[in-house]
Backbone as XML, in Angstrom:
<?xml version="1.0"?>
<chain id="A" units="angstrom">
  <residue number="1" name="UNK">
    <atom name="N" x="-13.915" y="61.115" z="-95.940"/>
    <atom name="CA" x="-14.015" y="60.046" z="-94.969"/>
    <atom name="C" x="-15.199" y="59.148" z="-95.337"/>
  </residue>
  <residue number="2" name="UNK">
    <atom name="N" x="-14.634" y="57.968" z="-95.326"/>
    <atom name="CA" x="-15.753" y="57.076" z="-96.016"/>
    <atom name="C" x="-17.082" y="56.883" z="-94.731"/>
  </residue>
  <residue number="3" name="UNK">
    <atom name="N" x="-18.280" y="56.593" z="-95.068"/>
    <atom name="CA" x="-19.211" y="56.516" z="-94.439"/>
    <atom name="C" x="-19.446" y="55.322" z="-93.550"/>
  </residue>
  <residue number="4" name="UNK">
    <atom name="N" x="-19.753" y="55.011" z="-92.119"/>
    <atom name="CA" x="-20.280" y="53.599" z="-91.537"/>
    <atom name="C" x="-21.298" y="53.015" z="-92.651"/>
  </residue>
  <residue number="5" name="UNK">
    <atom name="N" x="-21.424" y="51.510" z="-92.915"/>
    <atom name="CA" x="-22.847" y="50.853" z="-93.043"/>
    <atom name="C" x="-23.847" y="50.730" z="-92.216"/>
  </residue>
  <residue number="6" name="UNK">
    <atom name="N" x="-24.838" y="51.017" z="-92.657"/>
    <atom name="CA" x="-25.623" y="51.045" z="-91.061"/>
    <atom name="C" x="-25.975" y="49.570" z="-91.668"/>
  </residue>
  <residue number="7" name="UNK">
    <atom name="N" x="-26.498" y="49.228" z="-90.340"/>
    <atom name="CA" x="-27.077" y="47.496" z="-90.273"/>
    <atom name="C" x="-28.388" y="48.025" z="-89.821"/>
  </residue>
  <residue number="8" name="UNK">
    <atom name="N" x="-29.090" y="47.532" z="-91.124"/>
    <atom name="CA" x="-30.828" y="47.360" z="-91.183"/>
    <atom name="C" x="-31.518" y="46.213" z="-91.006"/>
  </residue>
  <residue number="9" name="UNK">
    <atom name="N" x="-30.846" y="45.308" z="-90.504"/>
    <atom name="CA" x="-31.301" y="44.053" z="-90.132"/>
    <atom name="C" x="-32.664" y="44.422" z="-89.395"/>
  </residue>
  <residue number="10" name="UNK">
    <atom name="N" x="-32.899" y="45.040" z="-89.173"/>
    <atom name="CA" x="-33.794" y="45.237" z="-87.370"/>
    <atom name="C" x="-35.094" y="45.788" z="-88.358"/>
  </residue>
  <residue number="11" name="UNK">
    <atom name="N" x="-34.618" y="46.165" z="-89.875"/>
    <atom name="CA" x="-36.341" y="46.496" z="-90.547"/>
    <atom name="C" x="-36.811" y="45.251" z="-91.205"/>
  </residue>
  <residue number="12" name="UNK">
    <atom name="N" x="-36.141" y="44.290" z="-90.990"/>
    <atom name="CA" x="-36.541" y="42.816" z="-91.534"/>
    <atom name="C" x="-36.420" y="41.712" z="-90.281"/>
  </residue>
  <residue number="13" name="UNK">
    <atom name="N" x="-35.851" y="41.997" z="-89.567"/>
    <atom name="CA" x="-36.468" y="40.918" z="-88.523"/>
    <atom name="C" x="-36.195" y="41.313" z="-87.567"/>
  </residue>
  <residue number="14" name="UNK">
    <atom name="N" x="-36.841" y="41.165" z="-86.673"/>
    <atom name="CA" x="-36.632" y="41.512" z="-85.347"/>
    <atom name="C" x="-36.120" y="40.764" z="-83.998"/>
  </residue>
  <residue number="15" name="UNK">
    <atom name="N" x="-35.065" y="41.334" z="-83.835"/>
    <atom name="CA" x="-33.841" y="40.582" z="-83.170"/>
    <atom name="C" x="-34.322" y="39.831" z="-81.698"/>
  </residue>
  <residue number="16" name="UNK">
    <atom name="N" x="-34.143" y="38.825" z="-81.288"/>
    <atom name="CA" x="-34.530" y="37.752" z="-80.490"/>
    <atom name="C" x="-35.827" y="36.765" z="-81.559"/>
  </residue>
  <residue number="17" name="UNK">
    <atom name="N" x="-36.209" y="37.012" z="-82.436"/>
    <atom name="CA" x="-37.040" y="36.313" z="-82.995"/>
    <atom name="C" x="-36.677" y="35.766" z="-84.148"/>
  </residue>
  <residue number="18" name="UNK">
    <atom name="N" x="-37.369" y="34.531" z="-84.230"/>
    <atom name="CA" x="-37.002" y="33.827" z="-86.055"/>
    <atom name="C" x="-37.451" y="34.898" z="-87.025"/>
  </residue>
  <residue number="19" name="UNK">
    <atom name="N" x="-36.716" y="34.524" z="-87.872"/>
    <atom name="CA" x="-36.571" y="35.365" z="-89.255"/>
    <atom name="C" x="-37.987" y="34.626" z="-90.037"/>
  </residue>
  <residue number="20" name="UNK">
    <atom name="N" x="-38.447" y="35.655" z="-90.433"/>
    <atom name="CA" x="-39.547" y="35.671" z="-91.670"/>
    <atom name="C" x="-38.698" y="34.651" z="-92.730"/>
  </residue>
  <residue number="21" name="UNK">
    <atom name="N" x="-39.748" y="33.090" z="-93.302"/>
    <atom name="CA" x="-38.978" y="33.119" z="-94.409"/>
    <atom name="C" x="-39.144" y="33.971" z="-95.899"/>
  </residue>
  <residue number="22" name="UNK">
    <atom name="N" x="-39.832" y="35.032" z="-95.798"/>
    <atom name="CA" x="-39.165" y="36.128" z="-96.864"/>
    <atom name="C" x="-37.955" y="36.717" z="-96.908"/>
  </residue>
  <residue number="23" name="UNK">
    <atom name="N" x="-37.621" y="36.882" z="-95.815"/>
    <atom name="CA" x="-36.012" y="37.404" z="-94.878"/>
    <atom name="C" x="-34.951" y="36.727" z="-95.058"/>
  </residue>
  <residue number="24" name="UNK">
    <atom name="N" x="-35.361" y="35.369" z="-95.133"/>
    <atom name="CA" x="-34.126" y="34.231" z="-95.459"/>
    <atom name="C" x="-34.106" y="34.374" z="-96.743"/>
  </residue>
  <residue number="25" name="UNK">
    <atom name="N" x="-34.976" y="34.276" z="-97.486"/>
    <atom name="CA" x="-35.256" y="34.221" z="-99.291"/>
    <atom name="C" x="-34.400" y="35.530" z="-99.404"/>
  </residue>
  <residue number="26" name="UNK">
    <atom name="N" x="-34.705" y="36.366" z="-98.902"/>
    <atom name="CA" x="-34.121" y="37.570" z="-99.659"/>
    <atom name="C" x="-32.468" y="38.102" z="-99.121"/>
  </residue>
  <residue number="27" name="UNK">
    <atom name="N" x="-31.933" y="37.194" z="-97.504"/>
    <atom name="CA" x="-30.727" y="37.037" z="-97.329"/>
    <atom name="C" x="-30.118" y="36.097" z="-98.738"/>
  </residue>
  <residue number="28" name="UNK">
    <atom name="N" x="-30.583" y="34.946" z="-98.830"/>
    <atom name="CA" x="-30.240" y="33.859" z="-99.795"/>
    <atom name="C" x="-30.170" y="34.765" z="-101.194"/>
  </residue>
  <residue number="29" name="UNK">
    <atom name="N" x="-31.169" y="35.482" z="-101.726"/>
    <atom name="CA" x="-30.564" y="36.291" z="-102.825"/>
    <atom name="C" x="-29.960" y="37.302" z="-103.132"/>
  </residue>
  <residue number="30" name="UNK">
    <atom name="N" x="-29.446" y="37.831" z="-101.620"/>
    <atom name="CA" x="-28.284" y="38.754" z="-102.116"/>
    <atom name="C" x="-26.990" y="37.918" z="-101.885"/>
  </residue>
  <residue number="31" name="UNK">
    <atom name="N" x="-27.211" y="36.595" z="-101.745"/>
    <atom name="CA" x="-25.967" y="36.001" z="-102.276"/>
    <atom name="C" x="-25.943" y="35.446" z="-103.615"/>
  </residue>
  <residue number="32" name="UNK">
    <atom name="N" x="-26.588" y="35.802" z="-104.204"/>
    <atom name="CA" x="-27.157" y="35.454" z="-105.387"/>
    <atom name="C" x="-27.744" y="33.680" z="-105.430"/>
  </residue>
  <residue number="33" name="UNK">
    <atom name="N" x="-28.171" y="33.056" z="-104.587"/>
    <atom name="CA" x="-28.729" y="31.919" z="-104.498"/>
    <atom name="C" x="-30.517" y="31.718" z="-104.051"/>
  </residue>
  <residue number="34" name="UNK">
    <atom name="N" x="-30.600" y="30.491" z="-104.180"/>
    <atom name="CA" x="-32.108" y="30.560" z="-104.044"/>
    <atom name="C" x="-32.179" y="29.230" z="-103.018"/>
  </residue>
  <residue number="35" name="UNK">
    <atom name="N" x="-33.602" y="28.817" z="-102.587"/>
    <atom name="CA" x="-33.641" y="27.443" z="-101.790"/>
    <atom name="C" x="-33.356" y="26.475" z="-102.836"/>
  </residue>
  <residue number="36" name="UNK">
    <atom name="N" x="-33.736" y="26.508" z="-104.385"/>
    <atom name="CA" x="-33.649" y="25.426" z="-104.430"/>
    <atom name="C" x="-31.906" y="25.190" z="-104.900"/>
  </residue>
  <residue number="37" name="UNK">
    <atom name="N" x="-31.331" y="26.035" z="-104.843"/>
    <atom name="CA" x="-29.974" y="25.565" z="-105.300"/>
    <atom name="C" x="-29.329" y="24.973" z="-104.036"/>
  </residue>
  <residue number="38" name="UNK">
    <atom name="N" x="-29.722" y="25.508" z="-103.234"/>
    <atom name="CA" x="-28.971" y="24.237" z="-102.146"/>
    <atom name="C" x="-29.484" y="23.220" z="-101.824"/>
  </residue>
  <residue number="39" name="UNK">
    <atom name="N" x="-31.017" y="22.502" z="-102.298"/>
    <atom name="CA" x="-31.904" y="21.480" z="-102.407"/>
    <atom name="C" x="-31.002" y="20.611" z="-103.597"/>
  </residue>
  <residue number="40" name="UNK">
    <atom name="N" x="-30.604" y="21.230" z="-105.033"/>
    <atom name="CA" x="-30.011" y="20.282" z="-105.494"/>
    <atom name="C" x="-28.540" y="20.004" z="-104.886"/>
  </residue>
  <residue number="41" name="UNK">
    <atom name="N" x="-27.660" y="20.942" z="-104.656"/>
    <atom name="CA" x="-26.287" y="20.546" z="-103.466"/>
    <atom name="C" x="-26.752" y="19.694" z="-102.496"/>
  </residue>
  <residue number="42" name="UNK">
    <atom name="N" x="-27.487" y="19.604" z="-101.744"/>
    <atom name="CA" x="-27.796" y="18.454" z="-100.979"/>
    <atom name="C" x="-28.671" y="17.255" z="-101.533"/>
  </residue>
  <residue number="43" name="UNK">
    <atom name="N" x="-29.156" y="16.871" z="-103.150"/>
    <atom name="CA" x="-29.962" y="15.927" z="-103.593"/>
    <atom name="C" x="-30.644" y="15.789" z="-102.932"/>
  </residue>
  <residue number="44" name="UNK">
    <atom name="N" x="-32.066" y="16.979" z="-102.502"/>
    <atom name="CA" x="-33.031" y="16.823" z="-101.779"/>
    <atom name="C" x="-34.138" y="17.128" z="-102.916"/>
  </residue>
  <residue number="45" name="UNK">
    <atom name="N" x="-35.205" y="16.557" z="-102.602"/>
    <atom name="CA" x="-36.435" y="17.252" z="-103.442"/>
    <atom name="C" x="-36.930" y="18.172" z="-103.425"/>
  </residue>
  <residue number="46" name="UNK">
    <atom name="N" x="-37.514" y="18.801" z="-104.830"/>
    <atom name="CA" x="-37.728" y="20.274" z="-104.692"/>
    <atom name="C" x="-38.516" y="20.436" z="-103.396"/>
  </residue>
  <residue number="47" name="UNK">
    <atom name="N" x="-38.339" y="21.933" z="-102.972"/>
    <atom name="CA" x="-39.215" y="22.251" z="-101.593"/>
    <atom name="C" x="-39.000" y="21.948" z="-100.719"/>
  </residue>
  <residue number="48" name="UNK">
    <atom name="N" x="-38.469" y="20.658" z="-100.509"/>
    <atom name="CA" x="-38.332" y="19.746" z="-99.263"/>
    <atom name="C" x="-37.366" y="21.054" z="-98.429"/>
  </residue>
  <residue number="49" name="UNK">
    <atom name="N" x="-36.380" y="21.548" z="-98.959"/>
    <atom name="CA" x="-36.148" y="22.703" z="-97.408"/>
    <atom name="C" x="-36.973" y="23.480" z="-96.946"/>
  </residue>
  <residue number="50" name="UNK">
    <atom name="N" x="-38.154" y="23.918" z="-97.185"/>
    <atom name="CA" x="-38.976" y="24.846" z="-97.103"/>
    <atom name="C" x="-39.160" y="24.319" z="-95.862"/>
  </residue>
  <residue number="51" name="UNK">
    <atom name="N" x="-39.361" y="22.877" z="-95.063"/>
    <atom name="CA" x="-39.602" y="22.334" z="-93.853"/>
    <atom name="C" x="-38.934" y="23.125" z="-92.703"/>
  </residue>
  <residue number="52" name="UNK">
    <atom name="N" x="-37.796" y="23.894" z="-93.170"/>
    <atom name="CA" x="-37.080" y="23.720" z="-91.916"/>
    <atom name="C" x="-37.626" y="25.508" z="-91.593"/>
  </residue>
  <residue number="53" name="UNK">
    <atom name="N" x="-38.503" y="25.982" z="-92.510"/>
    <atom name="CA" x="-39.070" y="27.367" z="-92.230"/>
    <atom name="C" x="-40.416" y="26.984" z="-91.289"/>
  </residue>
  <residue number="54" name="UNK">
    <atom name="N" x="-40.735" y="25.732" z="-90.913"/>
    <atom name="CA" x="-42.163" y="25.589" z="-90.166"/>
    <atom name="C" x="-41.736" y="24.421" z="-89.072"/>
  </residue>
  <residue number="55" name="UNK">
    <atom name="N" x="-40.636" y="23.731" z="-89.043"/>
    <atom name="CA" x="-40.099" y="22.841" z="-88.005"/>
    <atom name="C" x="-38.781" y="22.702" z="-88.096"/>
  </residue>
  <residue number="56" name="UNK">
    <atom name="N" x="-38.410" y="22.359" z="-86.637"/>
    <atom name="CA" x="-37.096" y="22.095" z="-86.443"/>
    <atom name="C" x="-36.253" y="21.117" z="-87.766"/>
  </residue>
  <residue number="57" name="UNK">
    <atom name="N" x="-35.511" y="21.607" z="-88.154"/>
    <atom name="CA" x="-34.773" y="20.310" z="-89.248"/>
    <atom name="C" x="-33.102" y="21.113" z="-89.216"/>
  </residue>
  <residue number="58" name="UNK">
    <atom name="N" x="-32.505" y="21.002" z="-87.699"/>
    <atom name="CA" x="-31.172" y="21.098" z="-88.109"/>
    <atom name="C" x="-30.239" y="21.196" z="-89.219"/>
  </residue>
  <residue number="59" name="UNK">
    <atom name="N" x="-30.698" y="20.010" z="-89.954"/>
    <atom name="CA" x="-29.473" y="19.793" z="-91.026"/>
    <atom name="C" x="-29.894" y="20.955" z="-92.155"/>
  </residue>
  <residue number="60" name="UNK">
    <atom name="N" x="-31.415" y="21.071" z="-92.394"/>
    <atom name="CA" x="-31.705" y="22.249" z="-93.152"/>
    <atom name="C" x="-31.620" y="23.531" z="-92.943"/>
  </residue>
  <residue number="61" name="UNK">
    <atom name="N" x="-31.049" y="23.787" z="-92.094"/>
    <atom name="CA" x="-31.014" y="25.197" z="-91.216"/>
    <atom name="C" x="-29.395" y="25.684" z="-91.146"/>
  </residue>
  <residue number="62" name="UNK">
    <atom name="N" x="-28.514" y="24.302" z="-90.902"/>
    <atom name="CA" x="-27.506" y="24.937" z="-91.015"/>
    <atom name="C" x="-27.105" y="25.037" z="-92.141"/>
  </residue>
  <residue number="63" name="UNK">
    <atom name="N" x="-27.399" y="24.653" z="-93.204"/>
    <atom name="CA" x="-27.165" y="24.676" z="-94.695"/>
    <atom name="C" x="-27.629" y="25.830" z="-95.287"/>
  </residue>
  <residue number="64" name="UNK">
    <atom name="N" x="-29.048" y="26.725" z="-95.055"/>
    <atom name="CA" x="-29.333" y="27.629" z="-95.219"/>
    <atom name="C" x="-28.297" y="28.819" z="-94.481"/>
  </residue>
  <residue number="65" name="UNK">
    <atom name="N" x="-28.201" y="28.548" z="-93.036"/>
    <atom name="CA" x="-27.586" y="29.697" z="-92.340"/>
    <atom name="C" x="-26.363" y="29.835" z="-92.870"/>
  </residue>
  <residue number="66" name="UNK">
    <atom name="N" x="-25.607" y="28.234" z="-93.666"/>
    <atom name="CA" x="-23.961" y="28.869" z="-93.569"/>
    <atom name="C" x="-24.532" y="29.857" z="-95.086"/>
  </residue>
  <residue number="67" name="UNK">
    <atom name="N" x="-24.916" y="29.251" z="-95.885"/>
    <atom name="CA" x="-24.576" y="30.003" z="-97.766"/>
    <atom name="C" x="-25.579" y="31.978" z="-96.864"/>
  </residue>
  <residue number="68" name="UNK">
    <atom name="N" x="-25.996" y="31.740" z="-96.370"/>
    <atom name="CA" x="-26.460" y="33.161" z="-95.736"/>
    <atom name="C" x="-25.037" y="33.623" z="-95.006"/>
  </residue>
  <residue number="69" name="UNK">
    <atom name="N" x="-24.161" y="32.906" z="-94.523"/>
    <atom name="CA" x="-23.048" y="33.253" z="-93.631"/>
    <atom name="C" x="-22.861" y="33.600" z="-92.031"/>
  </residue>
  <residue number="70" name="UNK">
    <atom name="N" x="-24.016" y="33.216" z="-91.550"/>
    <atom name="CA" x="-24.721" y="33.104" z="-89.830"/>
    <atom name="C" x="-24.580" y="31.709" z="-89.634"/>
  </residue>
  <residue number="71" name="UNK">
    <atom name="N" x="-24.679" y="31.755" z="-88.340"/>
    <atom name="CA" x="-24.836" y="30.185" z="-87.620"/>
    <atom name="C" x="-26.409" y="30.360" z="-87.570"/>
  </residue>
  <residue number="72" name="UNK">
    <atom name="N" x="-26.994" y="28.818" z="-87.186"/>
    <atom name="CA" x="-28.482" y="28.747" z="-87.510"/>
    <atom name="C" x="-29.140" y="29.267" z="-85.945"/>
  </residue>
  <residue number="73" name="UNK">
    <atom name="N" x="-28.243" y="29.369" z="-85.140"/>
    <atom name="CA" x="-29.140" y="30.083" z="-84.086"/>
    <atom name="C" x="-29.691" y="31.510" z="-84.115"/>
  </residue>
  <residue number="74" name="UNK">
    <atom name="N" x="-28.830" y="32.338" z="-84.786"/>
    <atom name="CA" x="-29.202" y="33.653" z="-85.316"/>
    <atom name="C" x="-30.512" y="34.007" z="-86.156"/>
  </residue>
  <residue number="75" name="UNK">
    <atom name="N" x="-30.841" y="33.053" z="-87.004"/>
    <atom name="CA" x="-31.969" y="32.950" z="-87.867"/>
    <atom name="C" x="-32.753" y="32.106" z="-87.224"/>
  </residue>
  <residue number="76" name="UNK">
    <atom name="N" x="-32.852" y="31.221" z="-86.668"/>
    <atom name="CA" x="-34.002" y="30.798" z="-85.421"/>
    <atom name="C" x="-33.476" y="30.488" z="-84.417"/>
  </residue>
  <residue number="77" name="UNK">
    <atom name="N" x="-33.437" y="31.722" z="-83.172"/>
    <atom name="CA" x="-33.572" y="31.526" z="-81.785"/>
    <atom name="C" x="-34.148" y="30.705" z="-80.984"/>
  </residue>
  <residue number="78" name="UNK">
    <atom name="N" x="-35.363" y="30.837" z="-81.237"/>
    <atom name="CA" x="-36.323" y="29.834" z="-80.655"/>
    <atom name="C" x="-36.252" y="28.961" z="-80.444"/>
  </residue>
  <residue number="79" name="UNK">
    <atom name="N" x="-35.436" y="27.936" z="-81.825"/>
    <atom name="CA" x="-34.890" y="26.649" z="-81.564"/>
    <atom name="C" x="-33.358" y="25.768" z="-81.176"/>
  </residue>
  <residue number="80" name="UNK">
    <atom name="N" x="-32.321" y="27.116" z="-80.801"/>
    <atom name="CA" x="-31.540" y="27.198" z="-80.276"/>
    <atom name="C" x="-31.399" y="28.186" z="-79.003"/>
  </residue>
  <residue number="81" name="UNK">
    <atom name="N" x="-31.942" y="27.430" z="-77.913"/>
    <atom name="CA" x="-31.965" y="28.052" z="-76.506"/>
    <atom name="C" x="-30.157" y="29.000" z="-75.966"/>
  </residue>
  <residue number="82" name="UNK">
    <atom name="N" x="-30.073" y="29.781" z="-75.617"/>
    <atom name="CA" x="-28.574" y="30.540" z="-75.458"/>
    <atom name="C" x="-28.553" y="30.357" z="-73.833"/>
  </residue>
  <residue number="83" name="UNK">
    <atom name="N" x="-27.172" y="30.348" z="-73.435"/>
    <atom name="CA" x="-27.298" y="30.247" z="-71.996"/>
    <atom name="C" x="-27.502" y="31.509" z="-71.669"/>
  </residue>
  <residue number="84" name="UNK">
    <atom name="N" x="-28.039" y="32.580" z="-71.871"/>
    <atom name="CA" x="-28.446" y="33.674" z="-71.061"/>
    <atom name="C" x="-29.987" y="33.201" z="-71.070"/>
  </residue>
  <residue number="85" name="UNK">
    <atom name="N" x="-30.473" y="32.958" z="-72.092"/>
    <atom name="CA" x="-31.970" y="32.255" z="-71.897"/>
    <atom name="C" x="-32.195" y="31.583" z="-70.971"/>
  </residue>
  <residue number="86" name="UNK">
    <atom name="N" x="-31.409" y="30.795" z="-70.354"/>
    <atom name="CA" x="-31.798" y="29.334" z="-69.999"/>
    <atom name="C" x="-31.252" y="29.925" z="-68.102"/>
  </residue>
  <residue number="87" name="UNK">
    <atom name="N" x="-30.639" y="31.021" z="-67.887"/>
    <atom name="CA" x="-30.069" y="31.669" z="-66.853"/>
    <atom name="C" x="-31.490" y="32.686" z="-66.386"/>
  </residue>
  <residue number="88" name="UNK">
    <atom name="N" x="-32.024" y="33.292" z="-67.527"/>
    <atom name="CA" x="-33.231" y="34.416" z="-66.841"/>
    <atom name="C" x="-34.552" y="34.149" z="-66.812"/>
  </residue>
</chain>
């Protein structure tokens, strides 16, 4: 009988909180990608995504979250309020 995966998410970030960007770096390379390969897919300048690890920048966040395969509220909460938040 084959074994469950356990989900270790919870030893790299801790759930209701933004993700470390070491956490994203190292989601991003087990897809085998890096920041800057989606910096050149979007003809942005080097680094320039690194912004969206210290301020809000939507468009950089969901670009990171999809090639990670999450929506960008999952990887920063904080800046996507949930209606149970906004209820308690």
């Amino acid at each position: 009988m084959p074994q469950p995966k356990q989900d270790l998410t919870d030893l790299f970030v801790d759930l209701g909180q933004d993700w470390p960007s070491d956490a994203i770096i190292r989601a991003l390379k087990r897809k085998g990608l890096k920041l800057r390969d989606i910096e050149k897919e979007l003809g942005l300048k080097e680094n320039s995504i690194r912004n969206a690890f210290y301020r809000s920048c939507p468009g950089y966040e969901s670009a990171i979250a999809e090639k990670i395969g999450l929506s960008p509220d999952v990887i920063w909460p904080s800046r996507y309020p949930s209606e149970q938040r906004l209820t308690a």
